[in-house]
N, C-alpha and C positions, 0 to 999 in steps of 0.2 A: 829611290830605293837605296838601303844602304849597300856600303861595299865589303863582299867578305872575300879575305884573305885565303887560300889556300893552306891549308896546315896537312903536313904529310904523316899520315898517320897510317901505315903498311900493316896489315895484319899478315902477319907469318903463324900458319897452319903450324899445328904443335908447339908453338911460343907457350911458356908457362910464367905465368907472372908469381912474385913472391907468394904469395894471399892464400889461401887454404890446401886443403889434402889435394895429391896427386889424382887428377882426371885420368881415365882411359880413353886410350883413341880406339870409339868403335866405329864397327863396317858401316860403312855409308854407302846408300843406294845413291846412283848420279841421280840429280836432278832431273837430267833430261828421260828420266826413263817414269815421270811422272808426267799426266799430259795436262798440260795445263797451255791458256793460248799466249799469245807471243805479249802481250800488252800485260801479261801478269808475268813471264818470265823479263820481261823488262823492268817490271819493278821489282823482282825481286833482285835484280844485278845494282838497280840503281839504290836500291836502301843497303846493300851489300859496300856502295861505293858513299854513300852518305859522309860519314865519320870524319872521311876525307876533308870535308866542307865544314861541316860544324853539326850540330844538333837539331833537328827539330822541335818545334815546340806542337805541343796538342792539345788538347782541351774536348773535353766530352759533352754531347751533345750541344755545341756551340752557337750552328746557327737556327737551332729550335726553338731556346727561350733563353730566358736571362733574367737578371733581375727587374722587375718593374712589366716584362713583355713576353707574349707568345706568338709566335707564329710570323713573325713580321717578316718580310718577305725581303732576304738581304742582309737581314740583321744579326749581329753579334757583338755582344760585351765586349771580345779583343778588339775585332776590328774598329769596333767604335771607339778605344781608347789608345791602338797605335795603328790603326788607316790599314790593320792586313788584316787576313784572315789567320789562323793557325794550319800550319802543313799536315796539322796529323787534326782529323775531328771523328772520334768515336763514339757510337750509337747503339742500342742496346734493344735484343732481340726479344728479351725476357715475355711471355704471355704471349709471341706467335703461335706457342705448340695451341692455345686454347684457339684458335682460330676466329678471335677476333678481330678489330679494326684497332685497336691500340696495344702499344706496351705497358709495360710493368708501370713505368713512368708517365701514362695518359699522354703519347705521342704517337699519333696515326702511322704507321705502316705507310704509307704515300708516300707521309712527307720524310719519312725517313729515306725510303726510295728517291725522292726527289733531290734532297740532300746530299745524297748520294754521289748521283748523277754533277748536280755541280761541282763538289769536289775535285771529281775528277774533271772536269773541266778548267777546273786552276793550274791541275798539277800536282795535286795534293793527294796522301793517304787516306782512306777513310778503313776504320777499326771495328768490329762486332763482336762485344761480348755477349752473353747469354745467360743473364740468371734464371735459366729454366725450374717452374715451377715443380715442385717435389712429387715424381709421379707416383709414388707409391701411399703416399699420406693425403694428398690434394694440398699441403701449402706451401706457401713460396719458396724460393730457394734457401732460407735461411732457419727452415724447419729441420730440426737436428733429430728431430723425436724420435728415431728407427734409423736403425747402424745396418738394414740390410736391402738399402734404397738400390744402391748402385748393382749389389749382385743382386736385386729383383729383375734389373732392363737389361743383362747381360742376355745372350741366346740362352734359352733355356729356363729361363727366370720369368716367371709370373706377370713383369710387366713389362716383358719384351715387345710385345705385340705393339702394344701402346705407346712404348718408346719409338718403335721404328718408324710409328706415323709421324712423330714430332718431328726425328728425323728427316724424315722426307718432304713435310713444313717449311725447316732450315732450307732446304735445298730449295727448293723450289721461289724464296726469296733470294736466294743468293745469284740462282740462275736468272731471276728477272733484273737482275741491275743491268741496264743496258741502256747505251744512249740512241736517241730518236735514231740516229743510223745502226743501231742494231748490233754495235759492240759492246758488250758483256765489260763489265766493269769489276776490274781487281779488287778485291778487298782481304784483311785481314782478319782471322778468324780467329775471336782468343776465349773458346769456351775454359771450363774447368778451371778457372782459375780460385788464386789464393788456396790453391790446395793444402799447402802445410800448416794453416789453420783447420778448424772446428767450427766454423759457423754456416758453412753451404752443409748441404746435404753429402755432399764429394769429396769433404775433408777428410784430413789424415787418418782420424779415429776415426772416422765411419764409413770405410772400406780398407779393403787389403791393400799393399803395393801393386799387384798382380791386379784385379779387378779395377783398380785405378786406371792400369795402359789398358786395361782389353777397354775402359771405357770409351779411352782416347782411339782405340784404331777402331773399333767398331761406331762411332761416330765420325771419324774422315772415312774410313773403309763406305759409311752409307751413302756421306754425300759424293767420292769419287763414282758411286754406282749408278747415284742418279745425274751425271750430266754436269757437278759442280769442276770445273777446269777453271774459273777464274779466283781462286781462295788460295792465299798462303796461310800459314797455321803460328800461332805462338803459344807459349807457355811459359807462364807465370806465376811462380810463388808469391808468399809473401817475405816477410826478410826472416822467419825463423831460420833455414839454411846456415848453419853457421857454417858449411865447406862445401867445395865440391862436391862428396862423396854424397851429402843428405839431401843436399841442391839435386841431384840426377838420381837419385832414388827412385822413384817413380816417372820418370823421362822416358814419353814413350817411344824415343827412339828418332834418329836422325833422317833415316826416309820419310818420318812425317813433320816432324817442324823445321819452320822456316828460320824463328826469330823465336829466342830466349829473352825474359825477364821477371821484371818483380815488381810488386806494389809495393810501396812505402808512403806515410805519413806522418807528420811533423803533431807530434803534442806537447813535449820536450822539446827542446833546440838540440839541444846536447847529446842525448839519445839519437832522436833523429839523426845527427850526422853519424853518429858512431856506426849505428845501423845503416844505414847506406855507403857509407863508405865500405862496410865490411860486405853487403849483399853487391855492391858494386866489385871488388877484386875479384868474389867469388865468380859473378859471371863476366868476367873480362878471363877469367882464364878459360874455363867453361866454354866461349863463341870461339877463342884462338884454339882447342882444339879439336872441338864441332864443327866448325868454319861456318856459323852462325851469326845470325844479325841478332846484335841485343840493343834493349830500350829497357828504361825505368816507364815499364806500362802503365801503371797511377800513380799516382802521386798528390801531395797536396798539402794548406796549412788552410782548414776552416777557417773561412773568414777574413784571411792574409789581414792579421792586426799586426805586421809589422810589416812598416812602411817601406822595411830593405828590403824584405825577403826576397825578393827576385835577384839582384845581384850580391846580396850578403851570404846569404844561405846558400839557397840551391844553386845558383849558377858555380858559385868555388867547389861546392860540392860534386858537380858532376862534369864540368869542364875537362878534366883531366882525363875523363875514361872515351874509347871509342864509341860513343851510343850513336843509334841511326834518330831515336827521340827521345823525350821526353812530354809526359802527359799528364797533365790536372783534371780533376774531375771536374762537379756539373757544378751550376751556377743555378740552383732550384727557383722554380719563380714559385713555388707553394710556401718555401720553406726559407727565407730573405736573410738567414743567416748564413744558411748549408751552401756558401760561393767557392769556389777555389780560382777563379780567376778575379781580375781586375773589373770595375763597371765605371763609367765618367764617375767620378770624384770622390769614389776609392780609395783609403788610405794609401794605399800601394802602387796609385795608377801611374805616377810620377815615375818611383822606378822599374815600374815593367817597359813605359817606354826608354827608358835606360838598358831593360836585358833586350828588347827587341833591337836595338840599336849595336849593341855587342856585335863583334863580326864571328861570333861561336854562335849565336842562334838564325835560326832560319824558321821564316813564315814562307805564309803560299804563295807572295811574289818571287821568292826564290826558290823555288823547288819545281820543276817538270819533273817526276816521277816515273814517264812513259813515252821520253824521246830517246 
């Protein structure tokens, strides 16, 4: 196991770093006045203390498939290319509302559960996003056709009824993560994302600001009603934000999220950093004074055709900010281009074992989450 260094990284409440328009400090409900059980208020103190140590690394559905493999029982592109797992591994809800056996992505429900379950048997994070499919038109999430999706599932709206079952779907996955003894297993909940784009149904142009948070509290509002106490909540843009003020526009508010962030990917080198760096000040100011956990929640370079990218690129680009992670998307076995991690003998596999080796990153022999 590598050794990492201590770097004291204090975050001071109301700190304002140089980087965009002046943030407001709003009222904050204590945490503890949410019920949530002690192994999730545990992680939420320990990704709060992360930053201190260095960075997570994550990778989306990681130990599900990969290039060349499905379902192998143990397996994963990273670990198979630096001998650990990733701290953070994110899974995707998408086509639970239709109350089948698979996601969006043709991965059983099970094994997603199961996955789950070992994660947190490492020590590790595990992530749930949600491209819920478009209930007002019937297609997937990235059905833009009708700008009055979101106030249709709002109370009162024509497809409320039908939301609140999907709803109560959500919860009812969330509530069965549990290991064979019967503890409920934390996870992080990051619906609605990439909001300040146009391409989900929950984009900016296709709802108000207002209908935007009622979507957001009236989805934790259902699952705190059904029994979900084990879920922290994040929210993530994309890097349109250029400041504070556009960044929390639609921010539904500090009693309900945990952790702030943004998706960003590289097609440009150049661009890409400009944009991350500038979406990165933004929310470095943003969590100082929120008192928020933030991560660069996607990320990614299809294909990693350049063989530095782990320590040329991204690593100089994000080392400098307090993040609790960082996280690449999927390594598609359909689709043998669409990778964002490493696989044996990878253009890139050489220097991911290089960023894994950095004493700023952290995989899932370094992280306990829930001591």
């Amino acid at each position: 196991m590598k050794t990492k260094g201590m770097l004291a990284v204090l975050l001071t409440a109301g700190m304002l770093s140089s980087c965009g328009g002046a943030a407001k400090k709003q009222q904050t409900v204590s945490d503890t006045t949410v019920a949530r059980t002690p192994e999730t208020e545990q992680l939420l103190t320990n990704l709060k203390q992360t930053p201190a140590r260095g960075i997570m690394f994550g990778h989306h559905d990681d130990t599900v498939y990969g290039i060349g493999w499905e379902g192998d029982e143990g397996r994963s592109d990273v670990q198979s290319v630096c001998g650990d797992y990733p701290a953070v591994i994110s899974f995707d809800l998408g086509e639970l509302e239709l109350g089948g056996d698979l996601n969006l992505d043709k991965v059983a429900f099970d094994k997603i559960r199961k996955e789950i379950v070992n994660q947190y048997q490492r020590g590790g994070l595990a992530s749930l996003s949600w491209h819920s499919r478009n209930p007002k038109t019937g297609g997937d999430a990235w059905d833009v056709s009708d700008s009055t999706v979101v106030s249709s599932i709002l109370p009162g709206g024509a497809n409320h009824a039908k939301f609140a079952g999907w709803l109560e779907s959500v919860a009812g996955f969330i509530n069965s993560l549990q290991t064979p003894e019967g503890t409920k297993i934390p996870v992080l909940f990051r619906p609605w994302h990439e909001h300040t784009g146009n391409w989900f149904w929950w984009g900016e142009k296709l709802c108000s600001t207002e209908d935007y948070k009622s979507l957001w509290h009236m989805t934790v509002d259902s699952l705190r009603a059904h029994g979900v106490d084990n879920a922290l909540y994040a929210y993530s843009s994309g890097t349109e934000p250029k400041d504070t003020v556009h960044y929390l526009e639609r921010y539904p508010g500090d009693e309900i999220i945990d952790v702030i962030g943004f998706d960003a990917y590289q097609f440009d080198r150049d661009v890409f950093l400009s944009s991350l760096d500038k979406s990165l000040c933004v929310l470095d100011t943003v969590a100082r004074v929120h008192g928020k956990v933030m991560a660069v929640t996607e990320a990614g370079y299809e294909g990693v055709p350049d063989a530095r990218w782990w320590t040329g690129t991204l690593l100089p680009a994000i080392e400098k900010y307090p993040l609790a992670y960082v996280l690449v998307w999927r390594n598609a076995r359909e689709k043998v281009t669409h990778f964002y991690a490493p696989y044996p003998g990878q253009a890139s596999a050489g220097d991911f074992v290089e960023f894994y080796n950095h004493p700023k990153t952290l995989f899932a022999k370094e992280v306990n989450l829930y001591e």
